[in-house]
C-alpha positions in Angstrom: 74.2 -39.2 -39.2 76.3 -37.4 -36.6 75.8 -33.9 -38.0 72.5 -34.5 -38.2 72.0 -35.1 -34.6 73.8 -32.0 -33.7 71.9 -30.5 -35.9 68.6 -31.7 -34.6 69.9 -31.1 -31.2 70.6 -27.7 -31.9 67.2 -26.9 -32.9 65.9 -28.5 -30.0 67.3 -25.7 -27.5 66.2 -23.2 -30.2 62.9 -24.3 -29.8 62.8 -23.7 -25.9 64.2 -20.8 -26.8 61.4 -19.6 -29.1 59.0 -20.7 -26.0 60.8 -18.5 -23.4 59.8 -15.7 -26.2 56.4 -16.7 -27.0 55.9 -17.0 -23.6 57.0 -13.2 -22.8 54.5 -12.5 -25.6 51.6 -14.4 -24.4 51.8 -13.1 -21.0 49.9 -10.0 -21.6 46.8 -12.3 -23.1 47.5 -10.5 -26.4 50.5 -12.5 -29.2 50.5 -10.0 -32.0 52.0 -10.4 -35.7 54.2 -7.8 -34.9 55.8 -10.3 -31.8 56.1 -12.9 -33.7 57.9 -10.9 -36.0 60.3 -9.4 -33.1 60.8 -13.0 -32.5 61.8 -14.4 -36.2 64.3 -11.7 -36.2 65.8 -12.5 -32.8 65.9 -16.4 -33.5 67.4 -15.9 -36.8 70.4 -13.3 -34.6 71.4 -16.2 -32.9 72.0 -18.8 -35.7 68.2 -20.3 -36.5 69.1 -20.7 -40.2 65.9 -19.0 -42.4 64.1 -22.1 -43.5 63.6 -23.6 -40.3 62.8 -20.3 -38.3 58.5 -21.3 -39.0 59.1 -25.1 -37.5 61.3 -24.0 -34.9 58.3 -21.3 -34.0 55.8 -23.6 -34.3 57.0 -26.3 -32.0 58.0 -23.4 -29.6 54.5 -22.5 -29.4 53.1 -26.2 -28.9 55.6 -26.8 -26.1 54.8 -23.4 -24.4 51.5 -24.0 -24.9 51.8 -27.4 -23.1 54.4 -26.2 -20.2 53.5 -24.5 -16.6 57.2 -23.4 -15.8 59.7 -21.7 -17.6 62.8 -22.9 -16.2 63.4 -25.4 -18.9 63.3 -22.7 -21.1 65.5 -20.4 -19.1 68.0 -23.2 -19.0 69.3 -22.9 -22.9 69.5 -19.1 -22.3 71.9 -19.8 -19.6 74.4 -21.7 -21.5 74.5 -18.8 -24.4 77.5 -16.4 -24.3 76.6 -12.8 -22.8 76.2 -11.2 -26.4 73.2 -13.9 -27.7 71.7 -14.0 -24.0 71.6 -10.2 -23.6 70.4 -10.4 -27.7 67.5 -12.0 -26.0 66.8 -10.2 -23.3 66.6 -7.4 -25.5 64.1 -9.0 -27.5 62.0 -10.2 -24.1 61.8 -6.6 -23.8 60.9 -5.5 -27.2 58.1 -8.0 -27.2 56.8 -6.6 -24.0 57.2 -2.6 -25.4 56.2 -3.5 -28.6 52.6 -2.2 -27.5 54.4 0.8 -26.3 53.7 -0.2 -22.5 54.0 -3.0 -19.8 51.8 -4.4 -17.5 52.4 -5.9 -14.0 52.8 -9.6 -15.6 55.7 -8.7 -18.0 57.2 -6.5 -15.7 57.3 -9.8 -12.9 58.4 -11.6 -15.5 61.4 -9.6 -16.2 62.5 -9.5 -12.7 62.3 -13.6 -12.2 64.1 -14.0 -15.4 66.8 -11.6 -14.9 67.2 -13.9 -11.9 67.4 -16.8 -13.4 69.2 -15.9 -16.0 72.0 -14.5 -13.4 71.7 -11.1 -15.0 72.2 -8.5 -12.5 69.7 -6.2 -12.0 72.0 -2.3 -13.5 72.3 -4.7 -16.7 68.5 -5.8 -16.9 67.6 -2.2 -16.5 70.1 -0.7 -19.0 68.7 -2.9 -21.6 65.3 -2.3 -20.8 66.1 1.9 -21.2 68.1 1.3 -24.5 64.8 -0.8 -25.8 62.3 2.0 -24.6 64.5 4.6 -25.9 64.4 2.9 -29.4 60.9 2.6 -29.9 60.1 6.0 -28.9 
């Protein structure tokens, strides 16, 4: 019973997780297959394990979906160690590039989240050249 809870718990911070990322790829008005993609990959980088990656997505969406803030998303991303948080600020900005450009709403969003995520500005910025650099 007690592993199960943790477990459960677990996937509860994943799925605000998953939100912040949907949320990054719904910002443009435009969630593509190929984001949701960018964002099984990333979930499954920091420990999702493969066969609850779809529920953990799908209750990520719902509670996006349902949410006006994203500070209780930010919040799990806080308490990651700097490799899986910078993992997902790298994949905040694939999902923005992945249609090759960004628009004034991802690029705001970056900014407030490298904030929030107390990730100085030289370090938001060298992830964000290392992500255009790889999908040109």
């Amino acid at each position: 019973m007690f592993f199960k809870n943790k477990e459960n718990e677990a996937n509860q911070n994943f799925i605000k997780v998953a939100a912040l990322l949907i949320h990054a790829a719904k910002i443009d008005q435009d969630y593509s297959e190929n984001e949701e993609i960018i964002i099984k990959k990333a979930l499954l980088e920091i420990g999702i394990k493969t066969e609850n990656v779809q529920e953990i997505i799908s209750a990520g969406k719902e509670i996006e979906s349902n949410s006006n803030q994203i500070l209780d998303f930010t919040k799990e991303v806080k308490k990651m160690d700097n490799e899986n948080k910078f993992k997902i600020v790298e994949t905040l900005w694939r999902i923005i590039y992945s249609n090759k450009e960004a628009d004034v709403y991802e690029t705001s969003l970056m900014r407030r989240l490298g904030g929030l995520l107390y990730i100085d500005n030289k370090v938001m910025g060298n992830i964000k050249e290392k992500i255009i650099k790889e999908i040109k």
